[in-house]
C-alpha positions, 0 to 999 in steps of 0.5 A: 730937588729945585735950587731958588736962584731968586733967594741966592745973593750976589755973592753966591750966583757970581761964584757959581757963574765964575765956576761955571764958566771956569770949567767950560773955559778949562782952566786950572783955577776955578771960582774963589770958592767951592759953589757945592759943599759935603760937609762930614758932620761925623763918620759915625754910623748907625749901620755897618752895610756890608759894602761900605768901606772903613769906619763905621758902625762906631759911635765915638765923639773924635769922628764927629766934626768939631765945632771949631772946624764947622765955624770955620766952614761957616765963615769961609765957606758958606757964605758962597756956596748954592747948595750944601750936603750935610752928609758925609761918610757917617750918619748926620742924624745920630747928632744930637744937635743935628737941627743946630746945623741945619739951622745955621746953614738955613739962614745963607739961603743956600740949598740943603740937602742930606743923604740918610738911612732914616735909621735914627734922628730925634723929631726935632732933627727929622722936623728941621728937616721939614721947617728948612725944606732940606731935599732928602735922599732916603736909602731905602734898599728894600720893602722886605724887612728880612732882606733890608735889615741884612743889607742896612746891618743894625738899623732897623727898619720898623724905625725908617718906616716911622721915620719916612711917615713922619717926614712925608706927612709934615712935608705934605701937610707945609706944601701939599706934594712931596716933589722935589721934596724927597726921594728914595735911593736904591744905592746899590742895587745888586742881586740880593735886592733886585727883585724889591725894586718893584716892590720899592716903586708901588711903596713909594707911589702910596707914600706920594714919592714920586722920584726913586734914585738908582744905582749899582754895586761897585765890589770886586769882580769876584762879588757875586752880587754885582748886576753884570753877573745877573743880566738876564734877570737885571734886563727883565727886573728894569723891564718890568719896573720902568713899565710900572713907575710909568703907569703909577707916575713915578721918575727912576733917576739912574745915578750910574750905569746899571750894565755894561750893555744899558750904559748910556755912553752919550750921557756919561760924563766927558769931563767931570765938573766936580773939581771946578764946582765942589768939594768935600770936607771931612770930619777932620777937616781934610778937603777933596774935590768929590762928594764920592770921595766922602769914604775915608779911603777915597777921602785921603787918595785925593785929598788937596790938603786941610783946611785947618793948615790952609783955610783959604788957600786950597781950593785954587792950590798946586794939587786941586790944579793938578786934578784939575789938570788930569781930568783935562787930560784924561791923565790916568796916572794922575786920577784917583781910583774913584775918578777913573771908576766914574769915567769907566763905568759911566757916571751920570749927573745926580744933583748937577743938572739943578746948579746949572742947565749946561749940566742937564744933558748928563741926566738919565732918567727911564726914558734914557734907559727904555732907549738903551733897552730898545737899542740892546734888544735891537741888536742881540736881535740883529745877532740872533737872526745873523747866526740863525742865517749863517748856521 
């Protein structure tokens, strides 16, 4: 995903450079608006993964976003934002007027992007995905239909892989590449789709996508499924893919740590930037400060109000400080559940090294992680000939 600055107005580039520096300066009031935005188009969903928490598999109009609170947005919000994610607990595409939005938001400039299954869309969604060159982040869990249909419950896979075909092909056909265009996302990787990770790469090297997403399962420690329960067969499955995505030209993106034993801690987040550069706002109008915060559980632990009580007030009101304030502070009392998930298990920059070059050092790609490989394999080596020596 590539931003165009040069196409960005006045307005748009001091906002972002206010928070920018805002956040550096570490104070509690950031730019007058939020430079990123995830706006919930609607919490209906296509799918009922297992993993997902609260509403979905629904298809009922009070989840959809009204139109109202969309023009609201548009007028207040904007008009100010570098880049807009039109995602948010459900699936944008089971709009039928999906191209409407994409349409509106087009004509600011900003950066669009969307996250989604594919599992649904009318072609005149999926090509206003095109015409508007919308950055597309496509949950793809696996290249085995058994196993993604019962991962990814009620969507079809027949359907993602036409839709995947038809986005790919009118994608080349405008720009002749596909980078920075799309990737795939394998977000969670866990034990029942470990092994189509290789799988996944050699799909993606034929369909000329040339960049995969990454990241684990967050369940209970009870989950069976989690990669921490599966080292042995984690290390040899990211061995062997980061050997294959190298020979066939293909970048592996990690969004959080796989393991304990590979998380890059020098790449994690100190401290977050979200709360001083974006927010997400629900269906409903409810606004947080994260766009991991879209779930309806997490969207209510750290909400700082609604934008239909307060529309211009929040972002710089008494409880974004006060998120603000504890992220500063690594107050943990104060952190929602979800912040300190990040901070402890290692979150890495997705989107964020494309608003801003001071972002970039948060990025993992292979490379980082054959680092962190050659730095365990070291040191289990060093174990190993120490008990050797002393046994």
């Amino acid at each position: 995903m590539r931003i165009d600055f040069s196409q960005l107005s006045d307005l748009q580039t001091n906002n972002l450079s206010s928070a920018i520096k805002a956040y550096h300066e570490e104070s509690l009031v950031s730019s007058t608006h939020p430079c990123v935005l995830y706006l919930e188009l609607t919490r209906n969903c296509v799918s009922n993964c297992s993993f997902c928490r609260g509403t979905s598999w629904t298809n009922n109009p009070k989840y959809n976003m009204p139109k109202e609170t969309f023009k609201l947005i548009q007028e207040e919000y904007i008009p100010k934002a570098v880049m807009v994610d039109l995602r948010g607990w459900g699936e944008s595409l089971l709009l039928d007027d999906f191209a409407n939005y994409v349409q509106k938001v087009a004509k600011y400039n900003s950066k669009i992007i969307l996250t989604t299954t594919l599992g649904c869309g009318s072609e005149e969604s999926l090509q206003s995905i095109i015409d508007h060159d919308v950055f597309l982040t496509v949950s793809f869990d696996a290249i085995d239909k058994t196993v993604y249909e019962k991962i990814r419950t009620g969507v079809s896979y027949d359907t993602v892989i036409k839709n995947i075909k038809f986005i790919t092909r009118g994608l080349l056909k405008k720009h002749g590449t596909l980078k920075d265009k799309i990737r795939l996302a394998i977000v969670p990787l866990q034990s029942k789709n470990l092994n189509q990770l290789e799988k996944v790469i050699l799909f993606a090297h034929q369909n000329q996508i040339t960049e995969i997403l990454i990241g684990p399962l967050f369940a209970g420690k009870n989950c069976p499924y989690l990669l921490e329960k599966h080292e042995k067969k984690t290390i040899s499955t990211i061995e062997k893919s980061l050997d294959l995505a190298e020979k066939l030209n293909v970048n592996l993106q990690f969004a959080h740590s796989l393991t304990n034993s590979l998380k890059t801690k020098e790449k994690t987040f100190d401290l977050c930037c979200h709360p001083w550069i974006q927010t997400a706002i629900s269906y409903d109008g409810t606004m947080s400060l994260c766009e991991h915060c879209v779930d309806p559980i997490a969207a209510s632990e750290s909400s700082i109000g609604n934008i239909l009580n307060n529309p211009t007030d929040l972002w710089n009101g008494n409880a974004a400080k006060k998120i603000r304030l504890a992220h500063l502070n690594k107050n943990w009392k104060d952190l929602i559940p979800r912040c300190k998930l990040c901070y402890k298990n290692g979150r890495y920059a997705v989107f964020e090294q494309e608003i801003s070059e001071d972002f970039r050092k948060w990025r993992v790609d292979q490379n980082d992680i054959k680092k962190a490989l050659q730095k365990r394999n070291k040191l289990f080596y060093s174990l190993n000939k120490f008990f050797r020596k002393h046994n």
